[in-house]
C-alpha positions in Angstrom: 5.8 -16.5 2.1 7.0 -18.0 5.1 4.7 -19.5 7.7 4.1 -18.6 11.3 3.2 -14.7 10.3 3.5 -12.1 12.6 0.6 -10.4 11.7 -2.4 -12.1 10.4 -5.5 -10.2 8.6 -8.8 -11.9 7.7 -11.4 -11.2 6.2 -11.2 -8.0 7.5 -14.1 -5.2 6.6 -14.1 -1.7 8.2 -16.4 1.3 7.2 -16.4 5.6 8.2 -20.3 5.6 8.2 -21.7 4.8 4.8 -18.1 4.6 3.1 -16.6 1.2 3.1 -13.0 1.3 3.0 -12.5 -2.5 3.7 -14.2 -5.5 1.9 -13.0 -8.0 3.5 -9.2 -8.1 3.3 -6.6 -10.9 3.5 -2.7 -10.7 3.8 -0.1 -12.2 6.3 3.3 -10.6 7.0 5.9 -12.9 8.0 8.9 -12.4 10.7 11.8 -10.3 10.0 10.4 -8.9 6.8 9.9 -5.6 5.0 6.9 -5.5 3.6 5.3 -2.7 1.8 1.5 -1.9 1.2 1.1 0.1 -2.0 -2.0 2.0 -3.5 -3.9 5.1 -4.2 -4.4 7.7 -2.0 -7.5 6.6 0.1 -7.9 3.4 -0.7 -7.5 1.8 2.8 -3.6 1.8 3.6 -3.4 4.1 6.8 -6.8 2.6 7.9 -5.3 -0.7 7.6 -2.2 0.1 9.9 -4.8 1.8 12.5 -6.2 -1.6 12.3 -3.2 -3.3 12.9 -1.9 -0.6 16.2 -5.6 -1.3 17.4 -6.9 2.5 17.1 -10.0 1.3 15.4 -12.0 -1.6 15.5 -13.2 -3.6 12.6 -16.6 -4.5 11.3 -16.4 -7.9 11.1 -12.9 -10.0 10.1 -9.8 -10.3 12.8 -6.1 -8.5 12.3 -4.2 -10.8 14.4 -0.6 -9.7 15.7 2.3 -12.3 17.4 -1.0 -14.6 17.7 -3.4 -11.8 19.8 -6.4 -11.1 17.8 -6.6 -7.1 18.5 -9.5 -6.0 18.9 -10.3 -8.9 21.4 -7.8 -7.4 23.8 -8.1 -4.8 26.9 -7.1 -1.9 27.4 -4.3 -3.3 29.4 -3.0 -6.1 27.1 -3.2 -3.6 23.9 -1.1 -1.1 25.5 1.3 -4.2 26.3 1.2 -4.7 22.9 1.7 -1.4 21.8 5.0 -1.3 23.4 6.2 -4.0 21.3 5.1 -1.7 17.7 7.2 1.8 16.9 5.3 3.9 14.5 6.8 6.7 12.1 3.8 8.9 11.6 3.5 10.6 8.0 4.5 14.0 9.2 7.1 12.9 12.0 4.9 13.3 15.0 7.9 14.8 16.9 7.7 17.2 19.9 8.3 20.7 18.5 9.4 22.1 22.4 11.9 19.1 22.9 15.1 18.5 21.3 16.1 15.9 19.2 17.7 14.0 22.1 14.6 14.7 24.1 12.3 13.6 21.2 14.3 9.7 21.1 14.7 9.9 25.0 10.5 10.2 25.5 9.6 6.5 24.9 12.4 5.4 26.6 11.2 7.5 30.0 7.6 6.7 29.3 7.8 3.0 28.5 10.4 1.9 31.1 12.7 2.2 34.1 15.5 2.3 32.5 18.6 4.5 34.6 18.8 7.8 32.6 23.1 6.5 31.5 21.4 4.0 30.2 19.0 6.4 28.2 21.4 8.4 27.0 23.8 6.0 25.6 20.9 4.4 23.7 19.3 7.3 22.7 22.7 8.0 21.4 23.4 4.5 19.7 19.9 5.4 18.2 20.6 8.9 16.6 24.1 7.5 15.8 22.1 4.8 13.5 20.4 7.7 11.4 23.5 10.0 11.4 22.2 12.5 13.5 24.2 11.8 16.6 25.9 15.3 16.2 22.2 17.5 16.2 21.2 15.5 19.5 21.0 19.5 20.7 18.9 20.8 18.2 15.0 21.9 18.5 13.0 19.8 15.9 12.3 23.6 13.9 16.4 23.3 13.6 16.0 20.5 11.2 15.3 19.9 7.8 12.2 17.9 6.2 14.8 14.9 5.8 16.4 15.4 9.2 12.8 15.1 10.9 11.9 12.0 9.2 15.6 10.7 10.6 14.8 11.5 13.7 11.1 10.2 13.8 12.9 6.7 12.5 15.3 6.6 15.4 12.7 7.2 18.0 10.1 4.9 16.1 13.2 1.8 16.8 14.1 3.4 20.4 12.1 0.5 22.2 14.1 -2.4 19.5 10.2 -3.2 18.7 9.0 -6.2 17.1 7.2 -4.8 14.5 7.9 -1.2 12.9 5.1 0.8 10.7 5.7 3.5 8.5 2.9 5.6 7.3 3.8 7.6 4.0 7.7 7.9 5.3 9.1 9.1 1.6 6.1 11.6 1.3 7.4 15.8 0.6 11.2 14.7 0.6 13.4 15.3 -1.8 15.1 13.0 -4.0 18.1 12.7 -1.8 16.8 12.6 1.3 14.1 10.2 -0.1 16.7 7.6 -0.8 18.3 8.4 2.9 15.6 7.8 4.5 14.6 4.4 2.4 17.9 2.9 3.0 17.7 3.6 7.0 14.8 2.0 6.8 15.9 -1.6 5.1 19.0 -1.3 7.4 17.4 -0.6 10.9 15.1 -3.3 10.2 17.8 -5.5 9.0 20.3 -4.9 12.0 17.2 -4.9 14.8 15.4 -8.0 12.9 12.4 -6.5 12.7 9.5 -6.8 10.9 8.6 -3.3 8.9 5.1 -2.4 7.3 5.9 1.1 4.7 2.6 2.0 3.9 3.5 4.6 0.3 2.1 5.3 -2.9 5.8 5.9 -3.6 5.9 2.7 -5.6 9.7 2.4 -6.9 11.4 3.5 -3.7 9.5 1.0 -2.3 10.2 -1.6 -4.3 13.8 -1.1 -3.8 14.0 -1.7 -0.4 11.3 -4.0 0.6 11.4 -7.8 0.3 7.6 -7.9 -0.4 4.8 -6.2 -1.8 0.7 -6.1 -1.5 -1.1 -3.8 -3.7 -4.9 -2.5 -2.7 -7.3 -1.6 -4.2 -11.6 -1.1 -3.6 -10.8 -2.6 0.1 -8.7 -5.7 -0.9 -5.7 -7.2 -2.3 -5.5 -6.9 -5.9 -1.9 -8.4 -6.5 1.1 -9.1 -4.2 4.4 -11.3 -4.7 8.2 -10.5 -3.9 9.1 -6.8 -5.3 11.5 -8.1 -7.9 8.7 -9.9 -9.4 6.1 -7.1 -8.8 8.5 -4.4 -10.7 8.1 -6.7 -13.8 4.7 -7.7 -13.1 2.2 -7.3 -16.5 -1.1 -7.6 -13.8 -3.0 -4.2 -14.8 -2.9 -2.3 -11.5 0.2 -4.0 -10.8 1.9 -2.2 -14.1 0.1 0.9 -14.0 1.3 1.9 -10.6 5.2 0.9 -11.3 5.5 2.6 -14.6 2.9 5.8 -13.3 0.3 5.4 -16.2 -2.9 7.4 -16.4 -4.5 4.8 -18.4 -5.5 1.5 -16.8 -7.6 0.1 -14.1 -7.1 3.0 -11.7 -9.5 6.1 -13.7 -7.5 9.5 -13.6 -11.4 11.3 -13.7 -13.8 11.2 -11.3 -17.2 9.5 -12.6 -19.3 12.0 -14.2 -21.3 12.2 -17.2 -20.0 13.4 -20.9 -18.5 16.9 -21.0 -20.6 17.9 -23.4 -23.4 18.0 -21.8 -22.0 19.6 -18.6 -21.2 22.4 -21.2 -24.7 22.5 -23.5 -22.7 21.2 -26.5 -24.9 18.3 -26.7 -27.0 18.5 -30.1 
């Protein structure tokens, strides 16, 4: 990967009480890249992008962002940095009593100065960018799952941030609108220039769009590598996540002793 990474993670451990979700983590994500971080469900993902946004502090480690170590900052210079990320939340996050132009317009109001023309025509380029320029009157309960998740990704980009996340963005959508919403994504970031973070367990619409992959697993990177090379990857957990096996590193059943004996059978 290239150097000079946008975001730097080392060594990074984090914990909810007595369950350790981290173990000391590494990955960089480079400039201008899409980048997708795949596993099961809980095994670190979202935590790892609260991490990255600052929302929670790590246990020991550093996630380091345009060359600010996070969790070293106050409250003042996170929030500056925060204006610089856009985040597409995994049910939309929108504002169910504004309208779709509303819902875009909000950053726009509450992170600058900008005269409201101005607004308005980008909140329009914005909308026009995810095809929805003709609903800018709709209430969010107007829209369809897919619509939402457009209109989430236009007001995630409404601030042209450095750095783009995406938690779960394909997750309850149909086929269709799955693919929509995956190619808006590779697009926006690829006519902004901006670096994008999906965080799925949808592995091959991911790995259609993005330019690289890591794969998690018990708190740290398990495999990772350019997503052409990761669809025909033969690492275990690697394979069994593209191809959807039961059998292989990741156990379909929880631990627990033999049947058998749960049922008497035992002799």
């Amino acid at each position: 990967m290239p150097d000079e990474p946008l975001i730097e993670i080392k060594d990074l451990h984090f914990a909810y009480g007595e369950r350790q979700v981290l173990n000391g983590i590494n990955l960089n994500i480079p400039r201008g890249k899409v980048v997708a971080i795949l596993g099961s469900s809980g095994c670190g993902k979202t935590t790892l992008m609260r991490l990255i946004g600052g929302q929670l502090q790590p246990a020991s480690g550093f996630v380091k962002v345009a060359g600010e170590v996070v969790h070293q900052l106050d409250n003042d210079a996170l929030y500056k940095l925060r204006r610089k990320m856009g985040m597409m939340f995994q049910a939309g996050g929108l504002f169910s009593d504004l309208s779709v132009y509303e819902n875009v317009a909000f950053p726009m109001r509450e992170h600058t100065d900008l005269p409201e023309e101005m607004i308005r025509d980008l909140v329009l380029m914005k909308l026009d960018a995810v095809g929805l320029r003709g609903a800018q009157k709709l209430m969010t309960g107007e829209l369809s799952g897919g619509m939402q998740r457009r209109v989430a990704l236009a007001r995630a980009v409404a601030l042209d941030p450095m750095l783009t996340m995406y938690d779960e963005p394909f997750a309850g959508l149909d086929p269709i609108s799955l693919g929509v919403i995956a190619n808006i994504i590779r697009r926006l970031s690829d006519a902004l220039g901006l670096t994008s973070i999906v965080v799925t367990y949808d592995i091959a619409e991911s790995l259609k769009i993005v330019d690289y992959a890591f794969f998690i697993d018990n708190g740290v990177v398990v495999a990772e590598g350019p997503a052409a090379e990761m669809r025909q990857s033969d690492h275990p957990f690697v394979h069994q996540f593209v191809h959807g096996e039961e059998d292989g590193p990741v156990s379909f059943h929880y631990p627990a002793r033999d049947l058998a004996l749960d049922l008497g059978l035992a002799g």
